[in-house]
N, C-alpha and C positions, 0 to 999 in steps of 0.2 A: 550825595545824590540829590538833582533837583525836585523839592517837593511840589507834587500836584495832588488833584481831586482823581481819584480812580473811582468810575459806577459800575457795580459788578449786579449783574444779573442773578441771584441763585433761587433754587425753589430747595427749600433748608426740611431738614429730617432726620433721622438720625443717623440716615448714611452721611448727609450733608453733601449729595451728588447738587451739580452746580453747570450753568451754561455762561461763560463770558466773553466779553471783547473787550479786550485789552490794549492800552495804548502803547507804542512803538516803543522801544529799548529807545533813552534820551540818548544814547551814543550813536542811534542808526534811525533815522527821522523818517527814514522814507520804507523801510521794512526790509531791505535791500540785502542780500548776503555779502557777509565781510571778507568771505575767502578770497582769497587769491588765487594761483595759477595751483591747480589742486593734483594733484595724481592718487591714486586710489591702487592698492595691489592686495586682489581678496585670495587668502588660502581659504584649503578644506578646513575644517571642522572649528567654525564661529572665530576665525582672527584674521584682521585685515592691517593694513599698513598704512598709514595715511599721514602724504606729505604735501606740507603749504607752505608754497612762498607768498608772503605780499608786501609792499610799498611801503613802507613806513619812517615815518618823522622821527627820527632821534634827537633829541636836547643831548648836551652835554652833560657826562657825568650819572650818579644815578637817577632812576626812574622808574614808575611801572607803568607796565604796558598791555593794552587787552586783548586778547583772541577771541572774540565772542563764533560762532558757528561752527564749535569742536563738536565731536560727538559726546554723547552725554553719556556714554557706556568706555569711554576714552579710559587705559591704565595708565595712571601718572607717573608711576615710577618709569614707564616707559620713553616721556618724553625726552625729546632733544631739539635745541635750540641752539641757530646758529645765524650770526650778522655780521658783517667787518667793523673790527674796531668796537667789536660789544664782547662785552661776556655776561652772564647768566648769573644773579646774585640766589634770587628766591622765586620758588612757582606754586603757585596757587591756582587749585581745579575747584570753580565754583557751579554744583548741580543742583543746588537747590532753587528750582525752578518757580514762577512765579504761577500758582495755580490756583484755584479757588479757594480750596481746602487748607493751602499755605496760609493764601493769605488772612485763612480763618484763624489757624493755627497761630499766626504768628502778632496777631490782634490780641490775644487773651493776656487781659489786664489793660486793654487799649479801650479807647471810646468812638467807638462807629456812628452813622446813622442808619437807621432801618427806615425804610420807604414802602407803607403799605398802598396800594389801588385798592378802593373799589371797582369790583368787575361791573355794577351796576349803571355805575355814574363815572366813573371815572377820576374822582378823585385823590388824591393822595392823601396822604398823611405822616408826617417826620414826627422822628423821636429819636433822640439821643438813650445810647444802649453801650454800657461797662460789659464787653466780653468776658464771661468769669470763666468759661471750661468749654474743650470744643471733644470732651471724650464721650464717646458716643453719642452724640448729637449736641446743638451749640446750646447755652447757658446763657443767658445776660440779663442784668441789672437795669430795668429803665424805672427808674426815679425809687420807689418804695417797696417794687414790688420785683421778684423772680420770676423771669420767664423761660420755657423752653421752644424754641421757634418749630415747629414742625411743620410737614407738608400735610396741609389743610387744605389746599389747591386756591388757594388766594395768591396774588403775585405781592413778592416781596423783592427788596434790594437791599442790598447790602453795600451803602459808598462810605469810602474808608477816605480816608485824608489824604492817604501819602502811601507809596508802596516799603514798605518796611525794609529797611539793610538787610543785605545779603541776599535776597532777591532776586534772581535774573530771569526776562522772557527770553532768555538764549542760554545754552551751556556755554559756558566763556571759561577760558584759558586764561589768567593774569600772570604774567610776569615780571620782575624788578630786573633790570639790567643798569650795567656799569659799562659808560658809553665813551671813548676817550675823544671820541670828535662829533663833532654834533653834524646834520645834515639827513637827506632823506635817501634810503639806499634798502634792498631786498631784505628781507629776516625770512628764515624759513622754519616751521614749527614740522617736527616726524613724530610719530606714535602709535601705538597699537592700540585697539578696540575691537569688541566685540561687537556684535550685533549685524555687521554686514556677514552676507555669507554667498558662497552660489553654489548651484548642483548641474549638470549636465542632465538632461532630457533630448533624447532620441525616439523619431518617428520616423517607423517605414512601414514601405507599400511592397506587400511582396505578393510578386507572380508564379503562382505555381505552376501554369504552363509555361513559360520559358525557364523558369529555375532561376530567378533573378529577384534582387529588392535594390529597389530607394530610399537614400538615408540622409534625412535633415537631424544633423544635430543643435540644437537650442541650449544657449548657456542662459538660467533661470536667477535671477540675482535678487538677493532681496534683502533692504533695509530697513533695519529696526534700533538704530544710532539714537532715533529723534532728531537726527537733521540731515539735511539736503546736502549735498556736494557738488555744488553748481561744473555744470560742462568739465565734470574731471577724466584726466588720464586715464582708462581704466585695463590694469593688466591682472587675469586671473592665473594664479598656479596651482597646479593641478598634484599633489603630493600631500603629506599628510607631516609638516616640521614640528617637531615638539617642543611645546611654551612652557614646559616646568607645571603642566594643568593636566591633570586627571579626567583629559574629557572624552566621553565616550561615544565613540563613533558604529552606527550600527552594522556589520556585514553582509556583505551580497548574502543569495542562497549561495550554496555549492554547485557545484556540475556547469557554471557556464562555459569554461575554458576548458578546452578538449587538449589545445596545446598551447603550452606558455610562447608569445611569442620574443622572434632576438634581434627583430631590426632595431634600428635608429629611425626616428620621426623628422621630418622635416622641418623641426621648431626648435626658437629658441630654449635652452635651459639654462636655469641655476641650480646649481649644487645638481641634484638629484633630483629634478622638478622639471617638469614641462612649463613652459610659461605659454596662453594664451592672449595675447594682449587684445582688444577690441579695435577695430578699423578707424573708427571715431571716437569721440568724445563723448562726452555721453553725462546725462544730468540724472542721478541716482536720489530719488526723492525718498524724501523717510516715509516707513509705513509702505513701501510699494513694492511691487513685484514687477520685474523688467524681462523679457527674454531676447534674446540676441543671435543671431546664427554665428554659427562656426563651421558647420559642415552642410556640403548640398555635393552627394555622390549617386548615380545612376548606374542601374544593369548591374550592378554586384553579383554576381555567382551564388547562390544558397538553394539550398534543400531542405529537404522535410526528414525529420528523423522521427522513427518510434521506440522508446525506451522505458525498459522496469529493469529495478535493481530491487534485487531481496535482500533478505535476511538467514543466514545458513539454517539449513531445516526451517523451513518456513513452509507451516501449510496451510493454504487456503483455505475458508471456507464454502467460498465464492469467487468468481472472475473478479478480477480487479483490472479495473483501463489503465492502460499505457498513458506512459506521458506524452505529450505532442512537443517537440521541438525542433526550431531553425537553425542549421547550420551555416555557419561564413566566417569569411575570414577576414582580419585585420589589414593583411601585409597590402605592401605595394603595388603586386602584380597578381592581379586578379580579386581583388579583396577594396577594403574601405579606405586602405593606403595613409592610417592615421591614426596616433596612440589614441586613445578611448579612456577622458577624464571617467571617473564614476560617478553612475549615473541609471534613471531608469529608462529601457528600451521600451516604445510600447508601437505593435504590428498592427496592422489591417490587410485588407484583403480586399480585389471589389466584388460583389456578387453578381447575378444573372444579369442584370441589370446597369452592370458597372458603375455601381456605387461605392467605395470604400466603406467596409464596415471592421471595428474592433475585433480582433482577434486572441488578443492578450499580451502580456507583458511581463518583464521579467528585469530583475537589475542587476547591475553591473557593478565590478573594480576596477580601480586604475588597471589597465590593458594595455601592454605595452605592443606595439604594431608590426602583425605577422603572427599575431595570435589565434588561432582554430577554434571560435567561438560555437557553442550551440548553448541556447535561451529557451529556456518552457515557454510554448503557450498555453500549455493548460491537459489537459485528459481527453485524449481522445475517447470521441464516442461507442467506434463500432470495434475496437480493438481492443482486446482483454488478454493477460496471462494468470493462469492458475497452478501454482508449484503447489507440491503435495510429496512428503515422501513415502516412496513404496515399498521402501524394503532398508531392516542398520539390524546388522548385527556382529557381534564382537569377534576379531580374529585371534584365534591360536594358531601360532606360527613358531619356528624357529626363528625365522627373518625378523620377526619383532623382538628379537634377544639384545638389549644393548647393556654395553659397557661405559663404566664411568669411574675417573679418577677423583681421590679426594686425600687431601692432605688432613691428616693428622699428627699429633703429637702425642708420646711416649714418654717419660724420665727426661724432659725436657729437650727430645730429638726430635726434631718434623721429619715423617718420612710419610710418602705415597704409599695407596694401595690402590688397587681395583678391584670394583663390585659390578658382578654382573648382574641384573636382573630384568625382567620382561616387561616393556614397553604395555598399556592399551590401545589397543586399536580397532577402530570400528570399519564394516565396510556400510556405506549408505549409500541407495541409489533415490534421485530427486528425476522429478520429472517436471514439466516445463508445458502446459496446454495451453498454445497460442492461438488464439480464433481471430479470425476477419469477418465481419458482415459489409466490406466494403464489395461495390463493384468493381476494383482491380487489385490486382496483388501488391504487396506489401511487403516488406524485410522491417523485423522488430530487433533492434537490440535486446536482448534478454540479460543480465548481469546478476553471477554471483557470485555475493560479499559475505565478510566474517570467517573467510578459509586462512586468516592470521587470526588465533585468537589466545596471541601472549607471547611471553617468554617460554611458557612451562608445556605450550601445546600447539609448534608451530609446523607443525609434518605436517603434509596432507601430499595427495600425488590423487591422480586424477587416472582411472582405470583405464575407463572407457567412455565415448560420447557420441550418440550417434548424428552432431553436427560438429565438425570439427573450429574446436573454440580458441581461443587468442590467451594467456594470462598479460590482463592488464597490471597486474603488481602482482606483488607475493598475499593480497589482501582477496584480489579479484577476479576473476575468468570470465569473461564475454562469449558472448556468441551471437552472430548474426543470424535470423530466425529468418528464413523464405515460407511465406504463409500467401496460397493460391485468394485468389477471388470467394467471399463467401466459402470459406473454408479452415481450416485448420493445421496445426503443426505439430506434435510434439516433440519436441526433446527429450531425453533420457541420458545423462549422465551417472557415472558410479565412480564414488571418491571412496580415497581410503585414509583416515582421518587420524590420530591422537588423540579425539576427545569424542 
């Protein structure tokens, strides 16, 4: 490496936090990025793909060769390297990066100079200083005597001779290759790394007098590589591929999909992946956050849902409000006509005044298109249900008499027998007080849960209901709730249970 004078800035303590400018990588004089023709393909959950071709001189025979503007989170065993007439002898990933604290580190036992000002006058002062230790704050030797530099709020400098091997202002990529013809021809370097990522964000505007919303979806991209990827390819996939990584991906709430949907999306796929690719080009800088449109759909069909799901015998002590949520749909015809990466929805609404204002939010799964979405916004105010139960008590019946086979063994004979004996069983009746304080009527989903509760207690049968209710599973029973203007509803149902 060509030796020069590097003057580094620090204000020295025992963090040894430091401000510098640094002179240019001697391979790259002008600061310029080394990439090449880049393409970029980000999955879910932190791993992206990243491939470069660029121009390169070959000599004859072996050689090594540098990639400096790799990502600095780059897995090596991942890489693949490919040129005509080359093959791939050895590769070496150099991250140890050129930074203050490095170059403090990498001083100890080295002889620096220290550059004090006067804030007064302005003068300086040199002195030669033997780096003895940079643990927990820097050590050094100037002439007879131990010093420890700390911040005293004097300005200090620290200019070092020469930047120390193995140093790079760039994460660089070197490779040795075995070249059978010399000449300048394409190399392309492929790899995986963490640190890029992207998430789907979706905004809409929804009207509740026509029964309609607006929906921009924004793909949210953000790098944390430590370096740029000048004007690259960028194609997002939307799936969730497994890297041999234990990494934990957090999940939606429940309840947004009413129904899974079974079209086919209008996009390319790989494997089991939607691919999103970006229209343009696109220059993904480290440290940054980018967003991008992928979706802009209008007049979508949705409505307003109200919904509580309990807990079997569950009694109130008090109203509890309703959840508020938006119903719509995915599919093609009549809907947002478009699988739906995961991601978060966030609604508004305009008020008296035709303002958009926030109404809440709610997030999403991968959604395949043709799906029956409905998304909380939040609790509604004037709308409350209060379950309580009225009345459980235990049935004696003949009808609860059951029978059951059981294999046993004898003198080493399996034979069957049957044991009859009497079932428990409860009758409970629940009740269900739906109020409105709105000025128009309202229908509430009402939902109860917990009527599977096992192997050992899975009867239940439903007597009587004085709304007539739906079984969403063997788990659930719904009922739609008609509740007048500023008024009320009750339900009453009677189950007869196992347990």
């Amino acid at each position: 490496m060509k030796h020069f004078r590097l003057a580094l800035a620090l204000t020295l303590g025992t963090g040894c936090t430091a401000m510098a400018a640094f002179a240019q990588d001697a391979s790259d004089p002008t600061g310029k990025s080394q990439q090449g023709d880049v393409s970029v393909t980000i999955y879910n959950g932190d791993t992206a793909l990243v491939q470069d071709v660029r121009d390169l001189s070959f000599p004859r025979g072996r050689t090594r060769i540098e990639f400096p503007d790799v990502s600095s989170r780059i897995r090596p065993e991942t890489l693949s390297f490919a040129a005509d007439n080359t093959g791939i002898v050895e590769q070496n990933f150099d991250f140890d990066l050129l930074t203050p604290s490095k170059l403090m580190e990498k001083a100890v036992g080295e002889t620096i100079t220290l550059v004090r000002t006067n804030p007064a006058t302005g003068a300086e002062t040199r002195e030669r200083a033997k780096v003895l230790s940079v643990a927990g704050g820097v050590v050094v030797q100037i002439g007879d005597r131990i010093e420890v530099l700390r911040d005293d709020g004097l300005p200090v400098r620290a200019v070092f001779d020469r930047v120390p091997d193995g140093l790079r202002a760039r994460p660089t990529l070197s490779v040795t290759v075995d070249s059978s013809t010399a000449g300048r021809r394409p190399a392309s370097i492929r790899y995986l790394t963490t640190g890029l990522g992207w998430n789907a964000d979706y905004v809409s505007l929804y009207d509740e007098a026509s029964g309609t919303l607006d929906m921009q979806g924004w793909v949210t991209l953000t790098n944390n590589t430590g370096t740029t990827f000048e004007n690259a390819k960028t194609v997002l996939v939307a799936g969730d591929p497994s890297t041999g990584r234990n990494n934990y991906r957090p999940q939606p709430p429940r309840n947004q999909v009413r129904s899974i949907g079974t079209e086919s999306a209008d996009r390319e796929r790989l494997a089991d992946y939607y691919l999103y690719p970006l229209d343009a080009r696109t220059t993904i800088a480290n440290a940054q956050t980018k967003q991008v449109s992928f979706m802009d759909v209008q007049g979508v069909p949705a409505r307003k849902i109200y919904a509580r799901t309990l807990n079997w015998m569950q009694n109130d002590s008090d109203p509890v409000q309703v959840e508020s949520r938006l119903a719509f749909s995915s599919s093609r015809e009549g809907g947002l006509g478009d699988a739906l990466p995961a991601g978060t929805v966030r609604f508004y609404q305009r008020d008296a005044q035709g303002t958009p204002q926030f109404i809440g939010e709610d997030a999403i799964g991968h959604t395949p298109m043709g799906s029956e979405m409905s998304l909380k916004l939040g609790d509604a105010f004037d709308i409350s249900v209060q379950a309580s139960v009225t009345a459980r008590a235990k049935i004696d019946s003949e009808e609860y008499v059951r029978s059951a086979r059981y294999r046993v063994i004898e003198d080493d004979r399996v034979r069957q027998i049957t044991v009859e004996r009497a079932q428990t069983f409860y009758r409970t009746t629940m009740q269900y007080r739906v109020t409105n304080a709105k000025a128009q009527p309202v229908t509430v989903d009402v939902a109860q849960a917990g009527l599977d509760r096992g192997w050992w207690s899975n009867d239940f049968r439903v007597v009587s209901e004085s709304i007539k209710g739906e079984q969403v599973n063997l788990d659930k029973r719904q009922w739609a709730v008609p509740v007048p203007a500023n008024g009320e509803t009750v339900l009453t149902v009677v189950y007869e249970t196992r347990y």
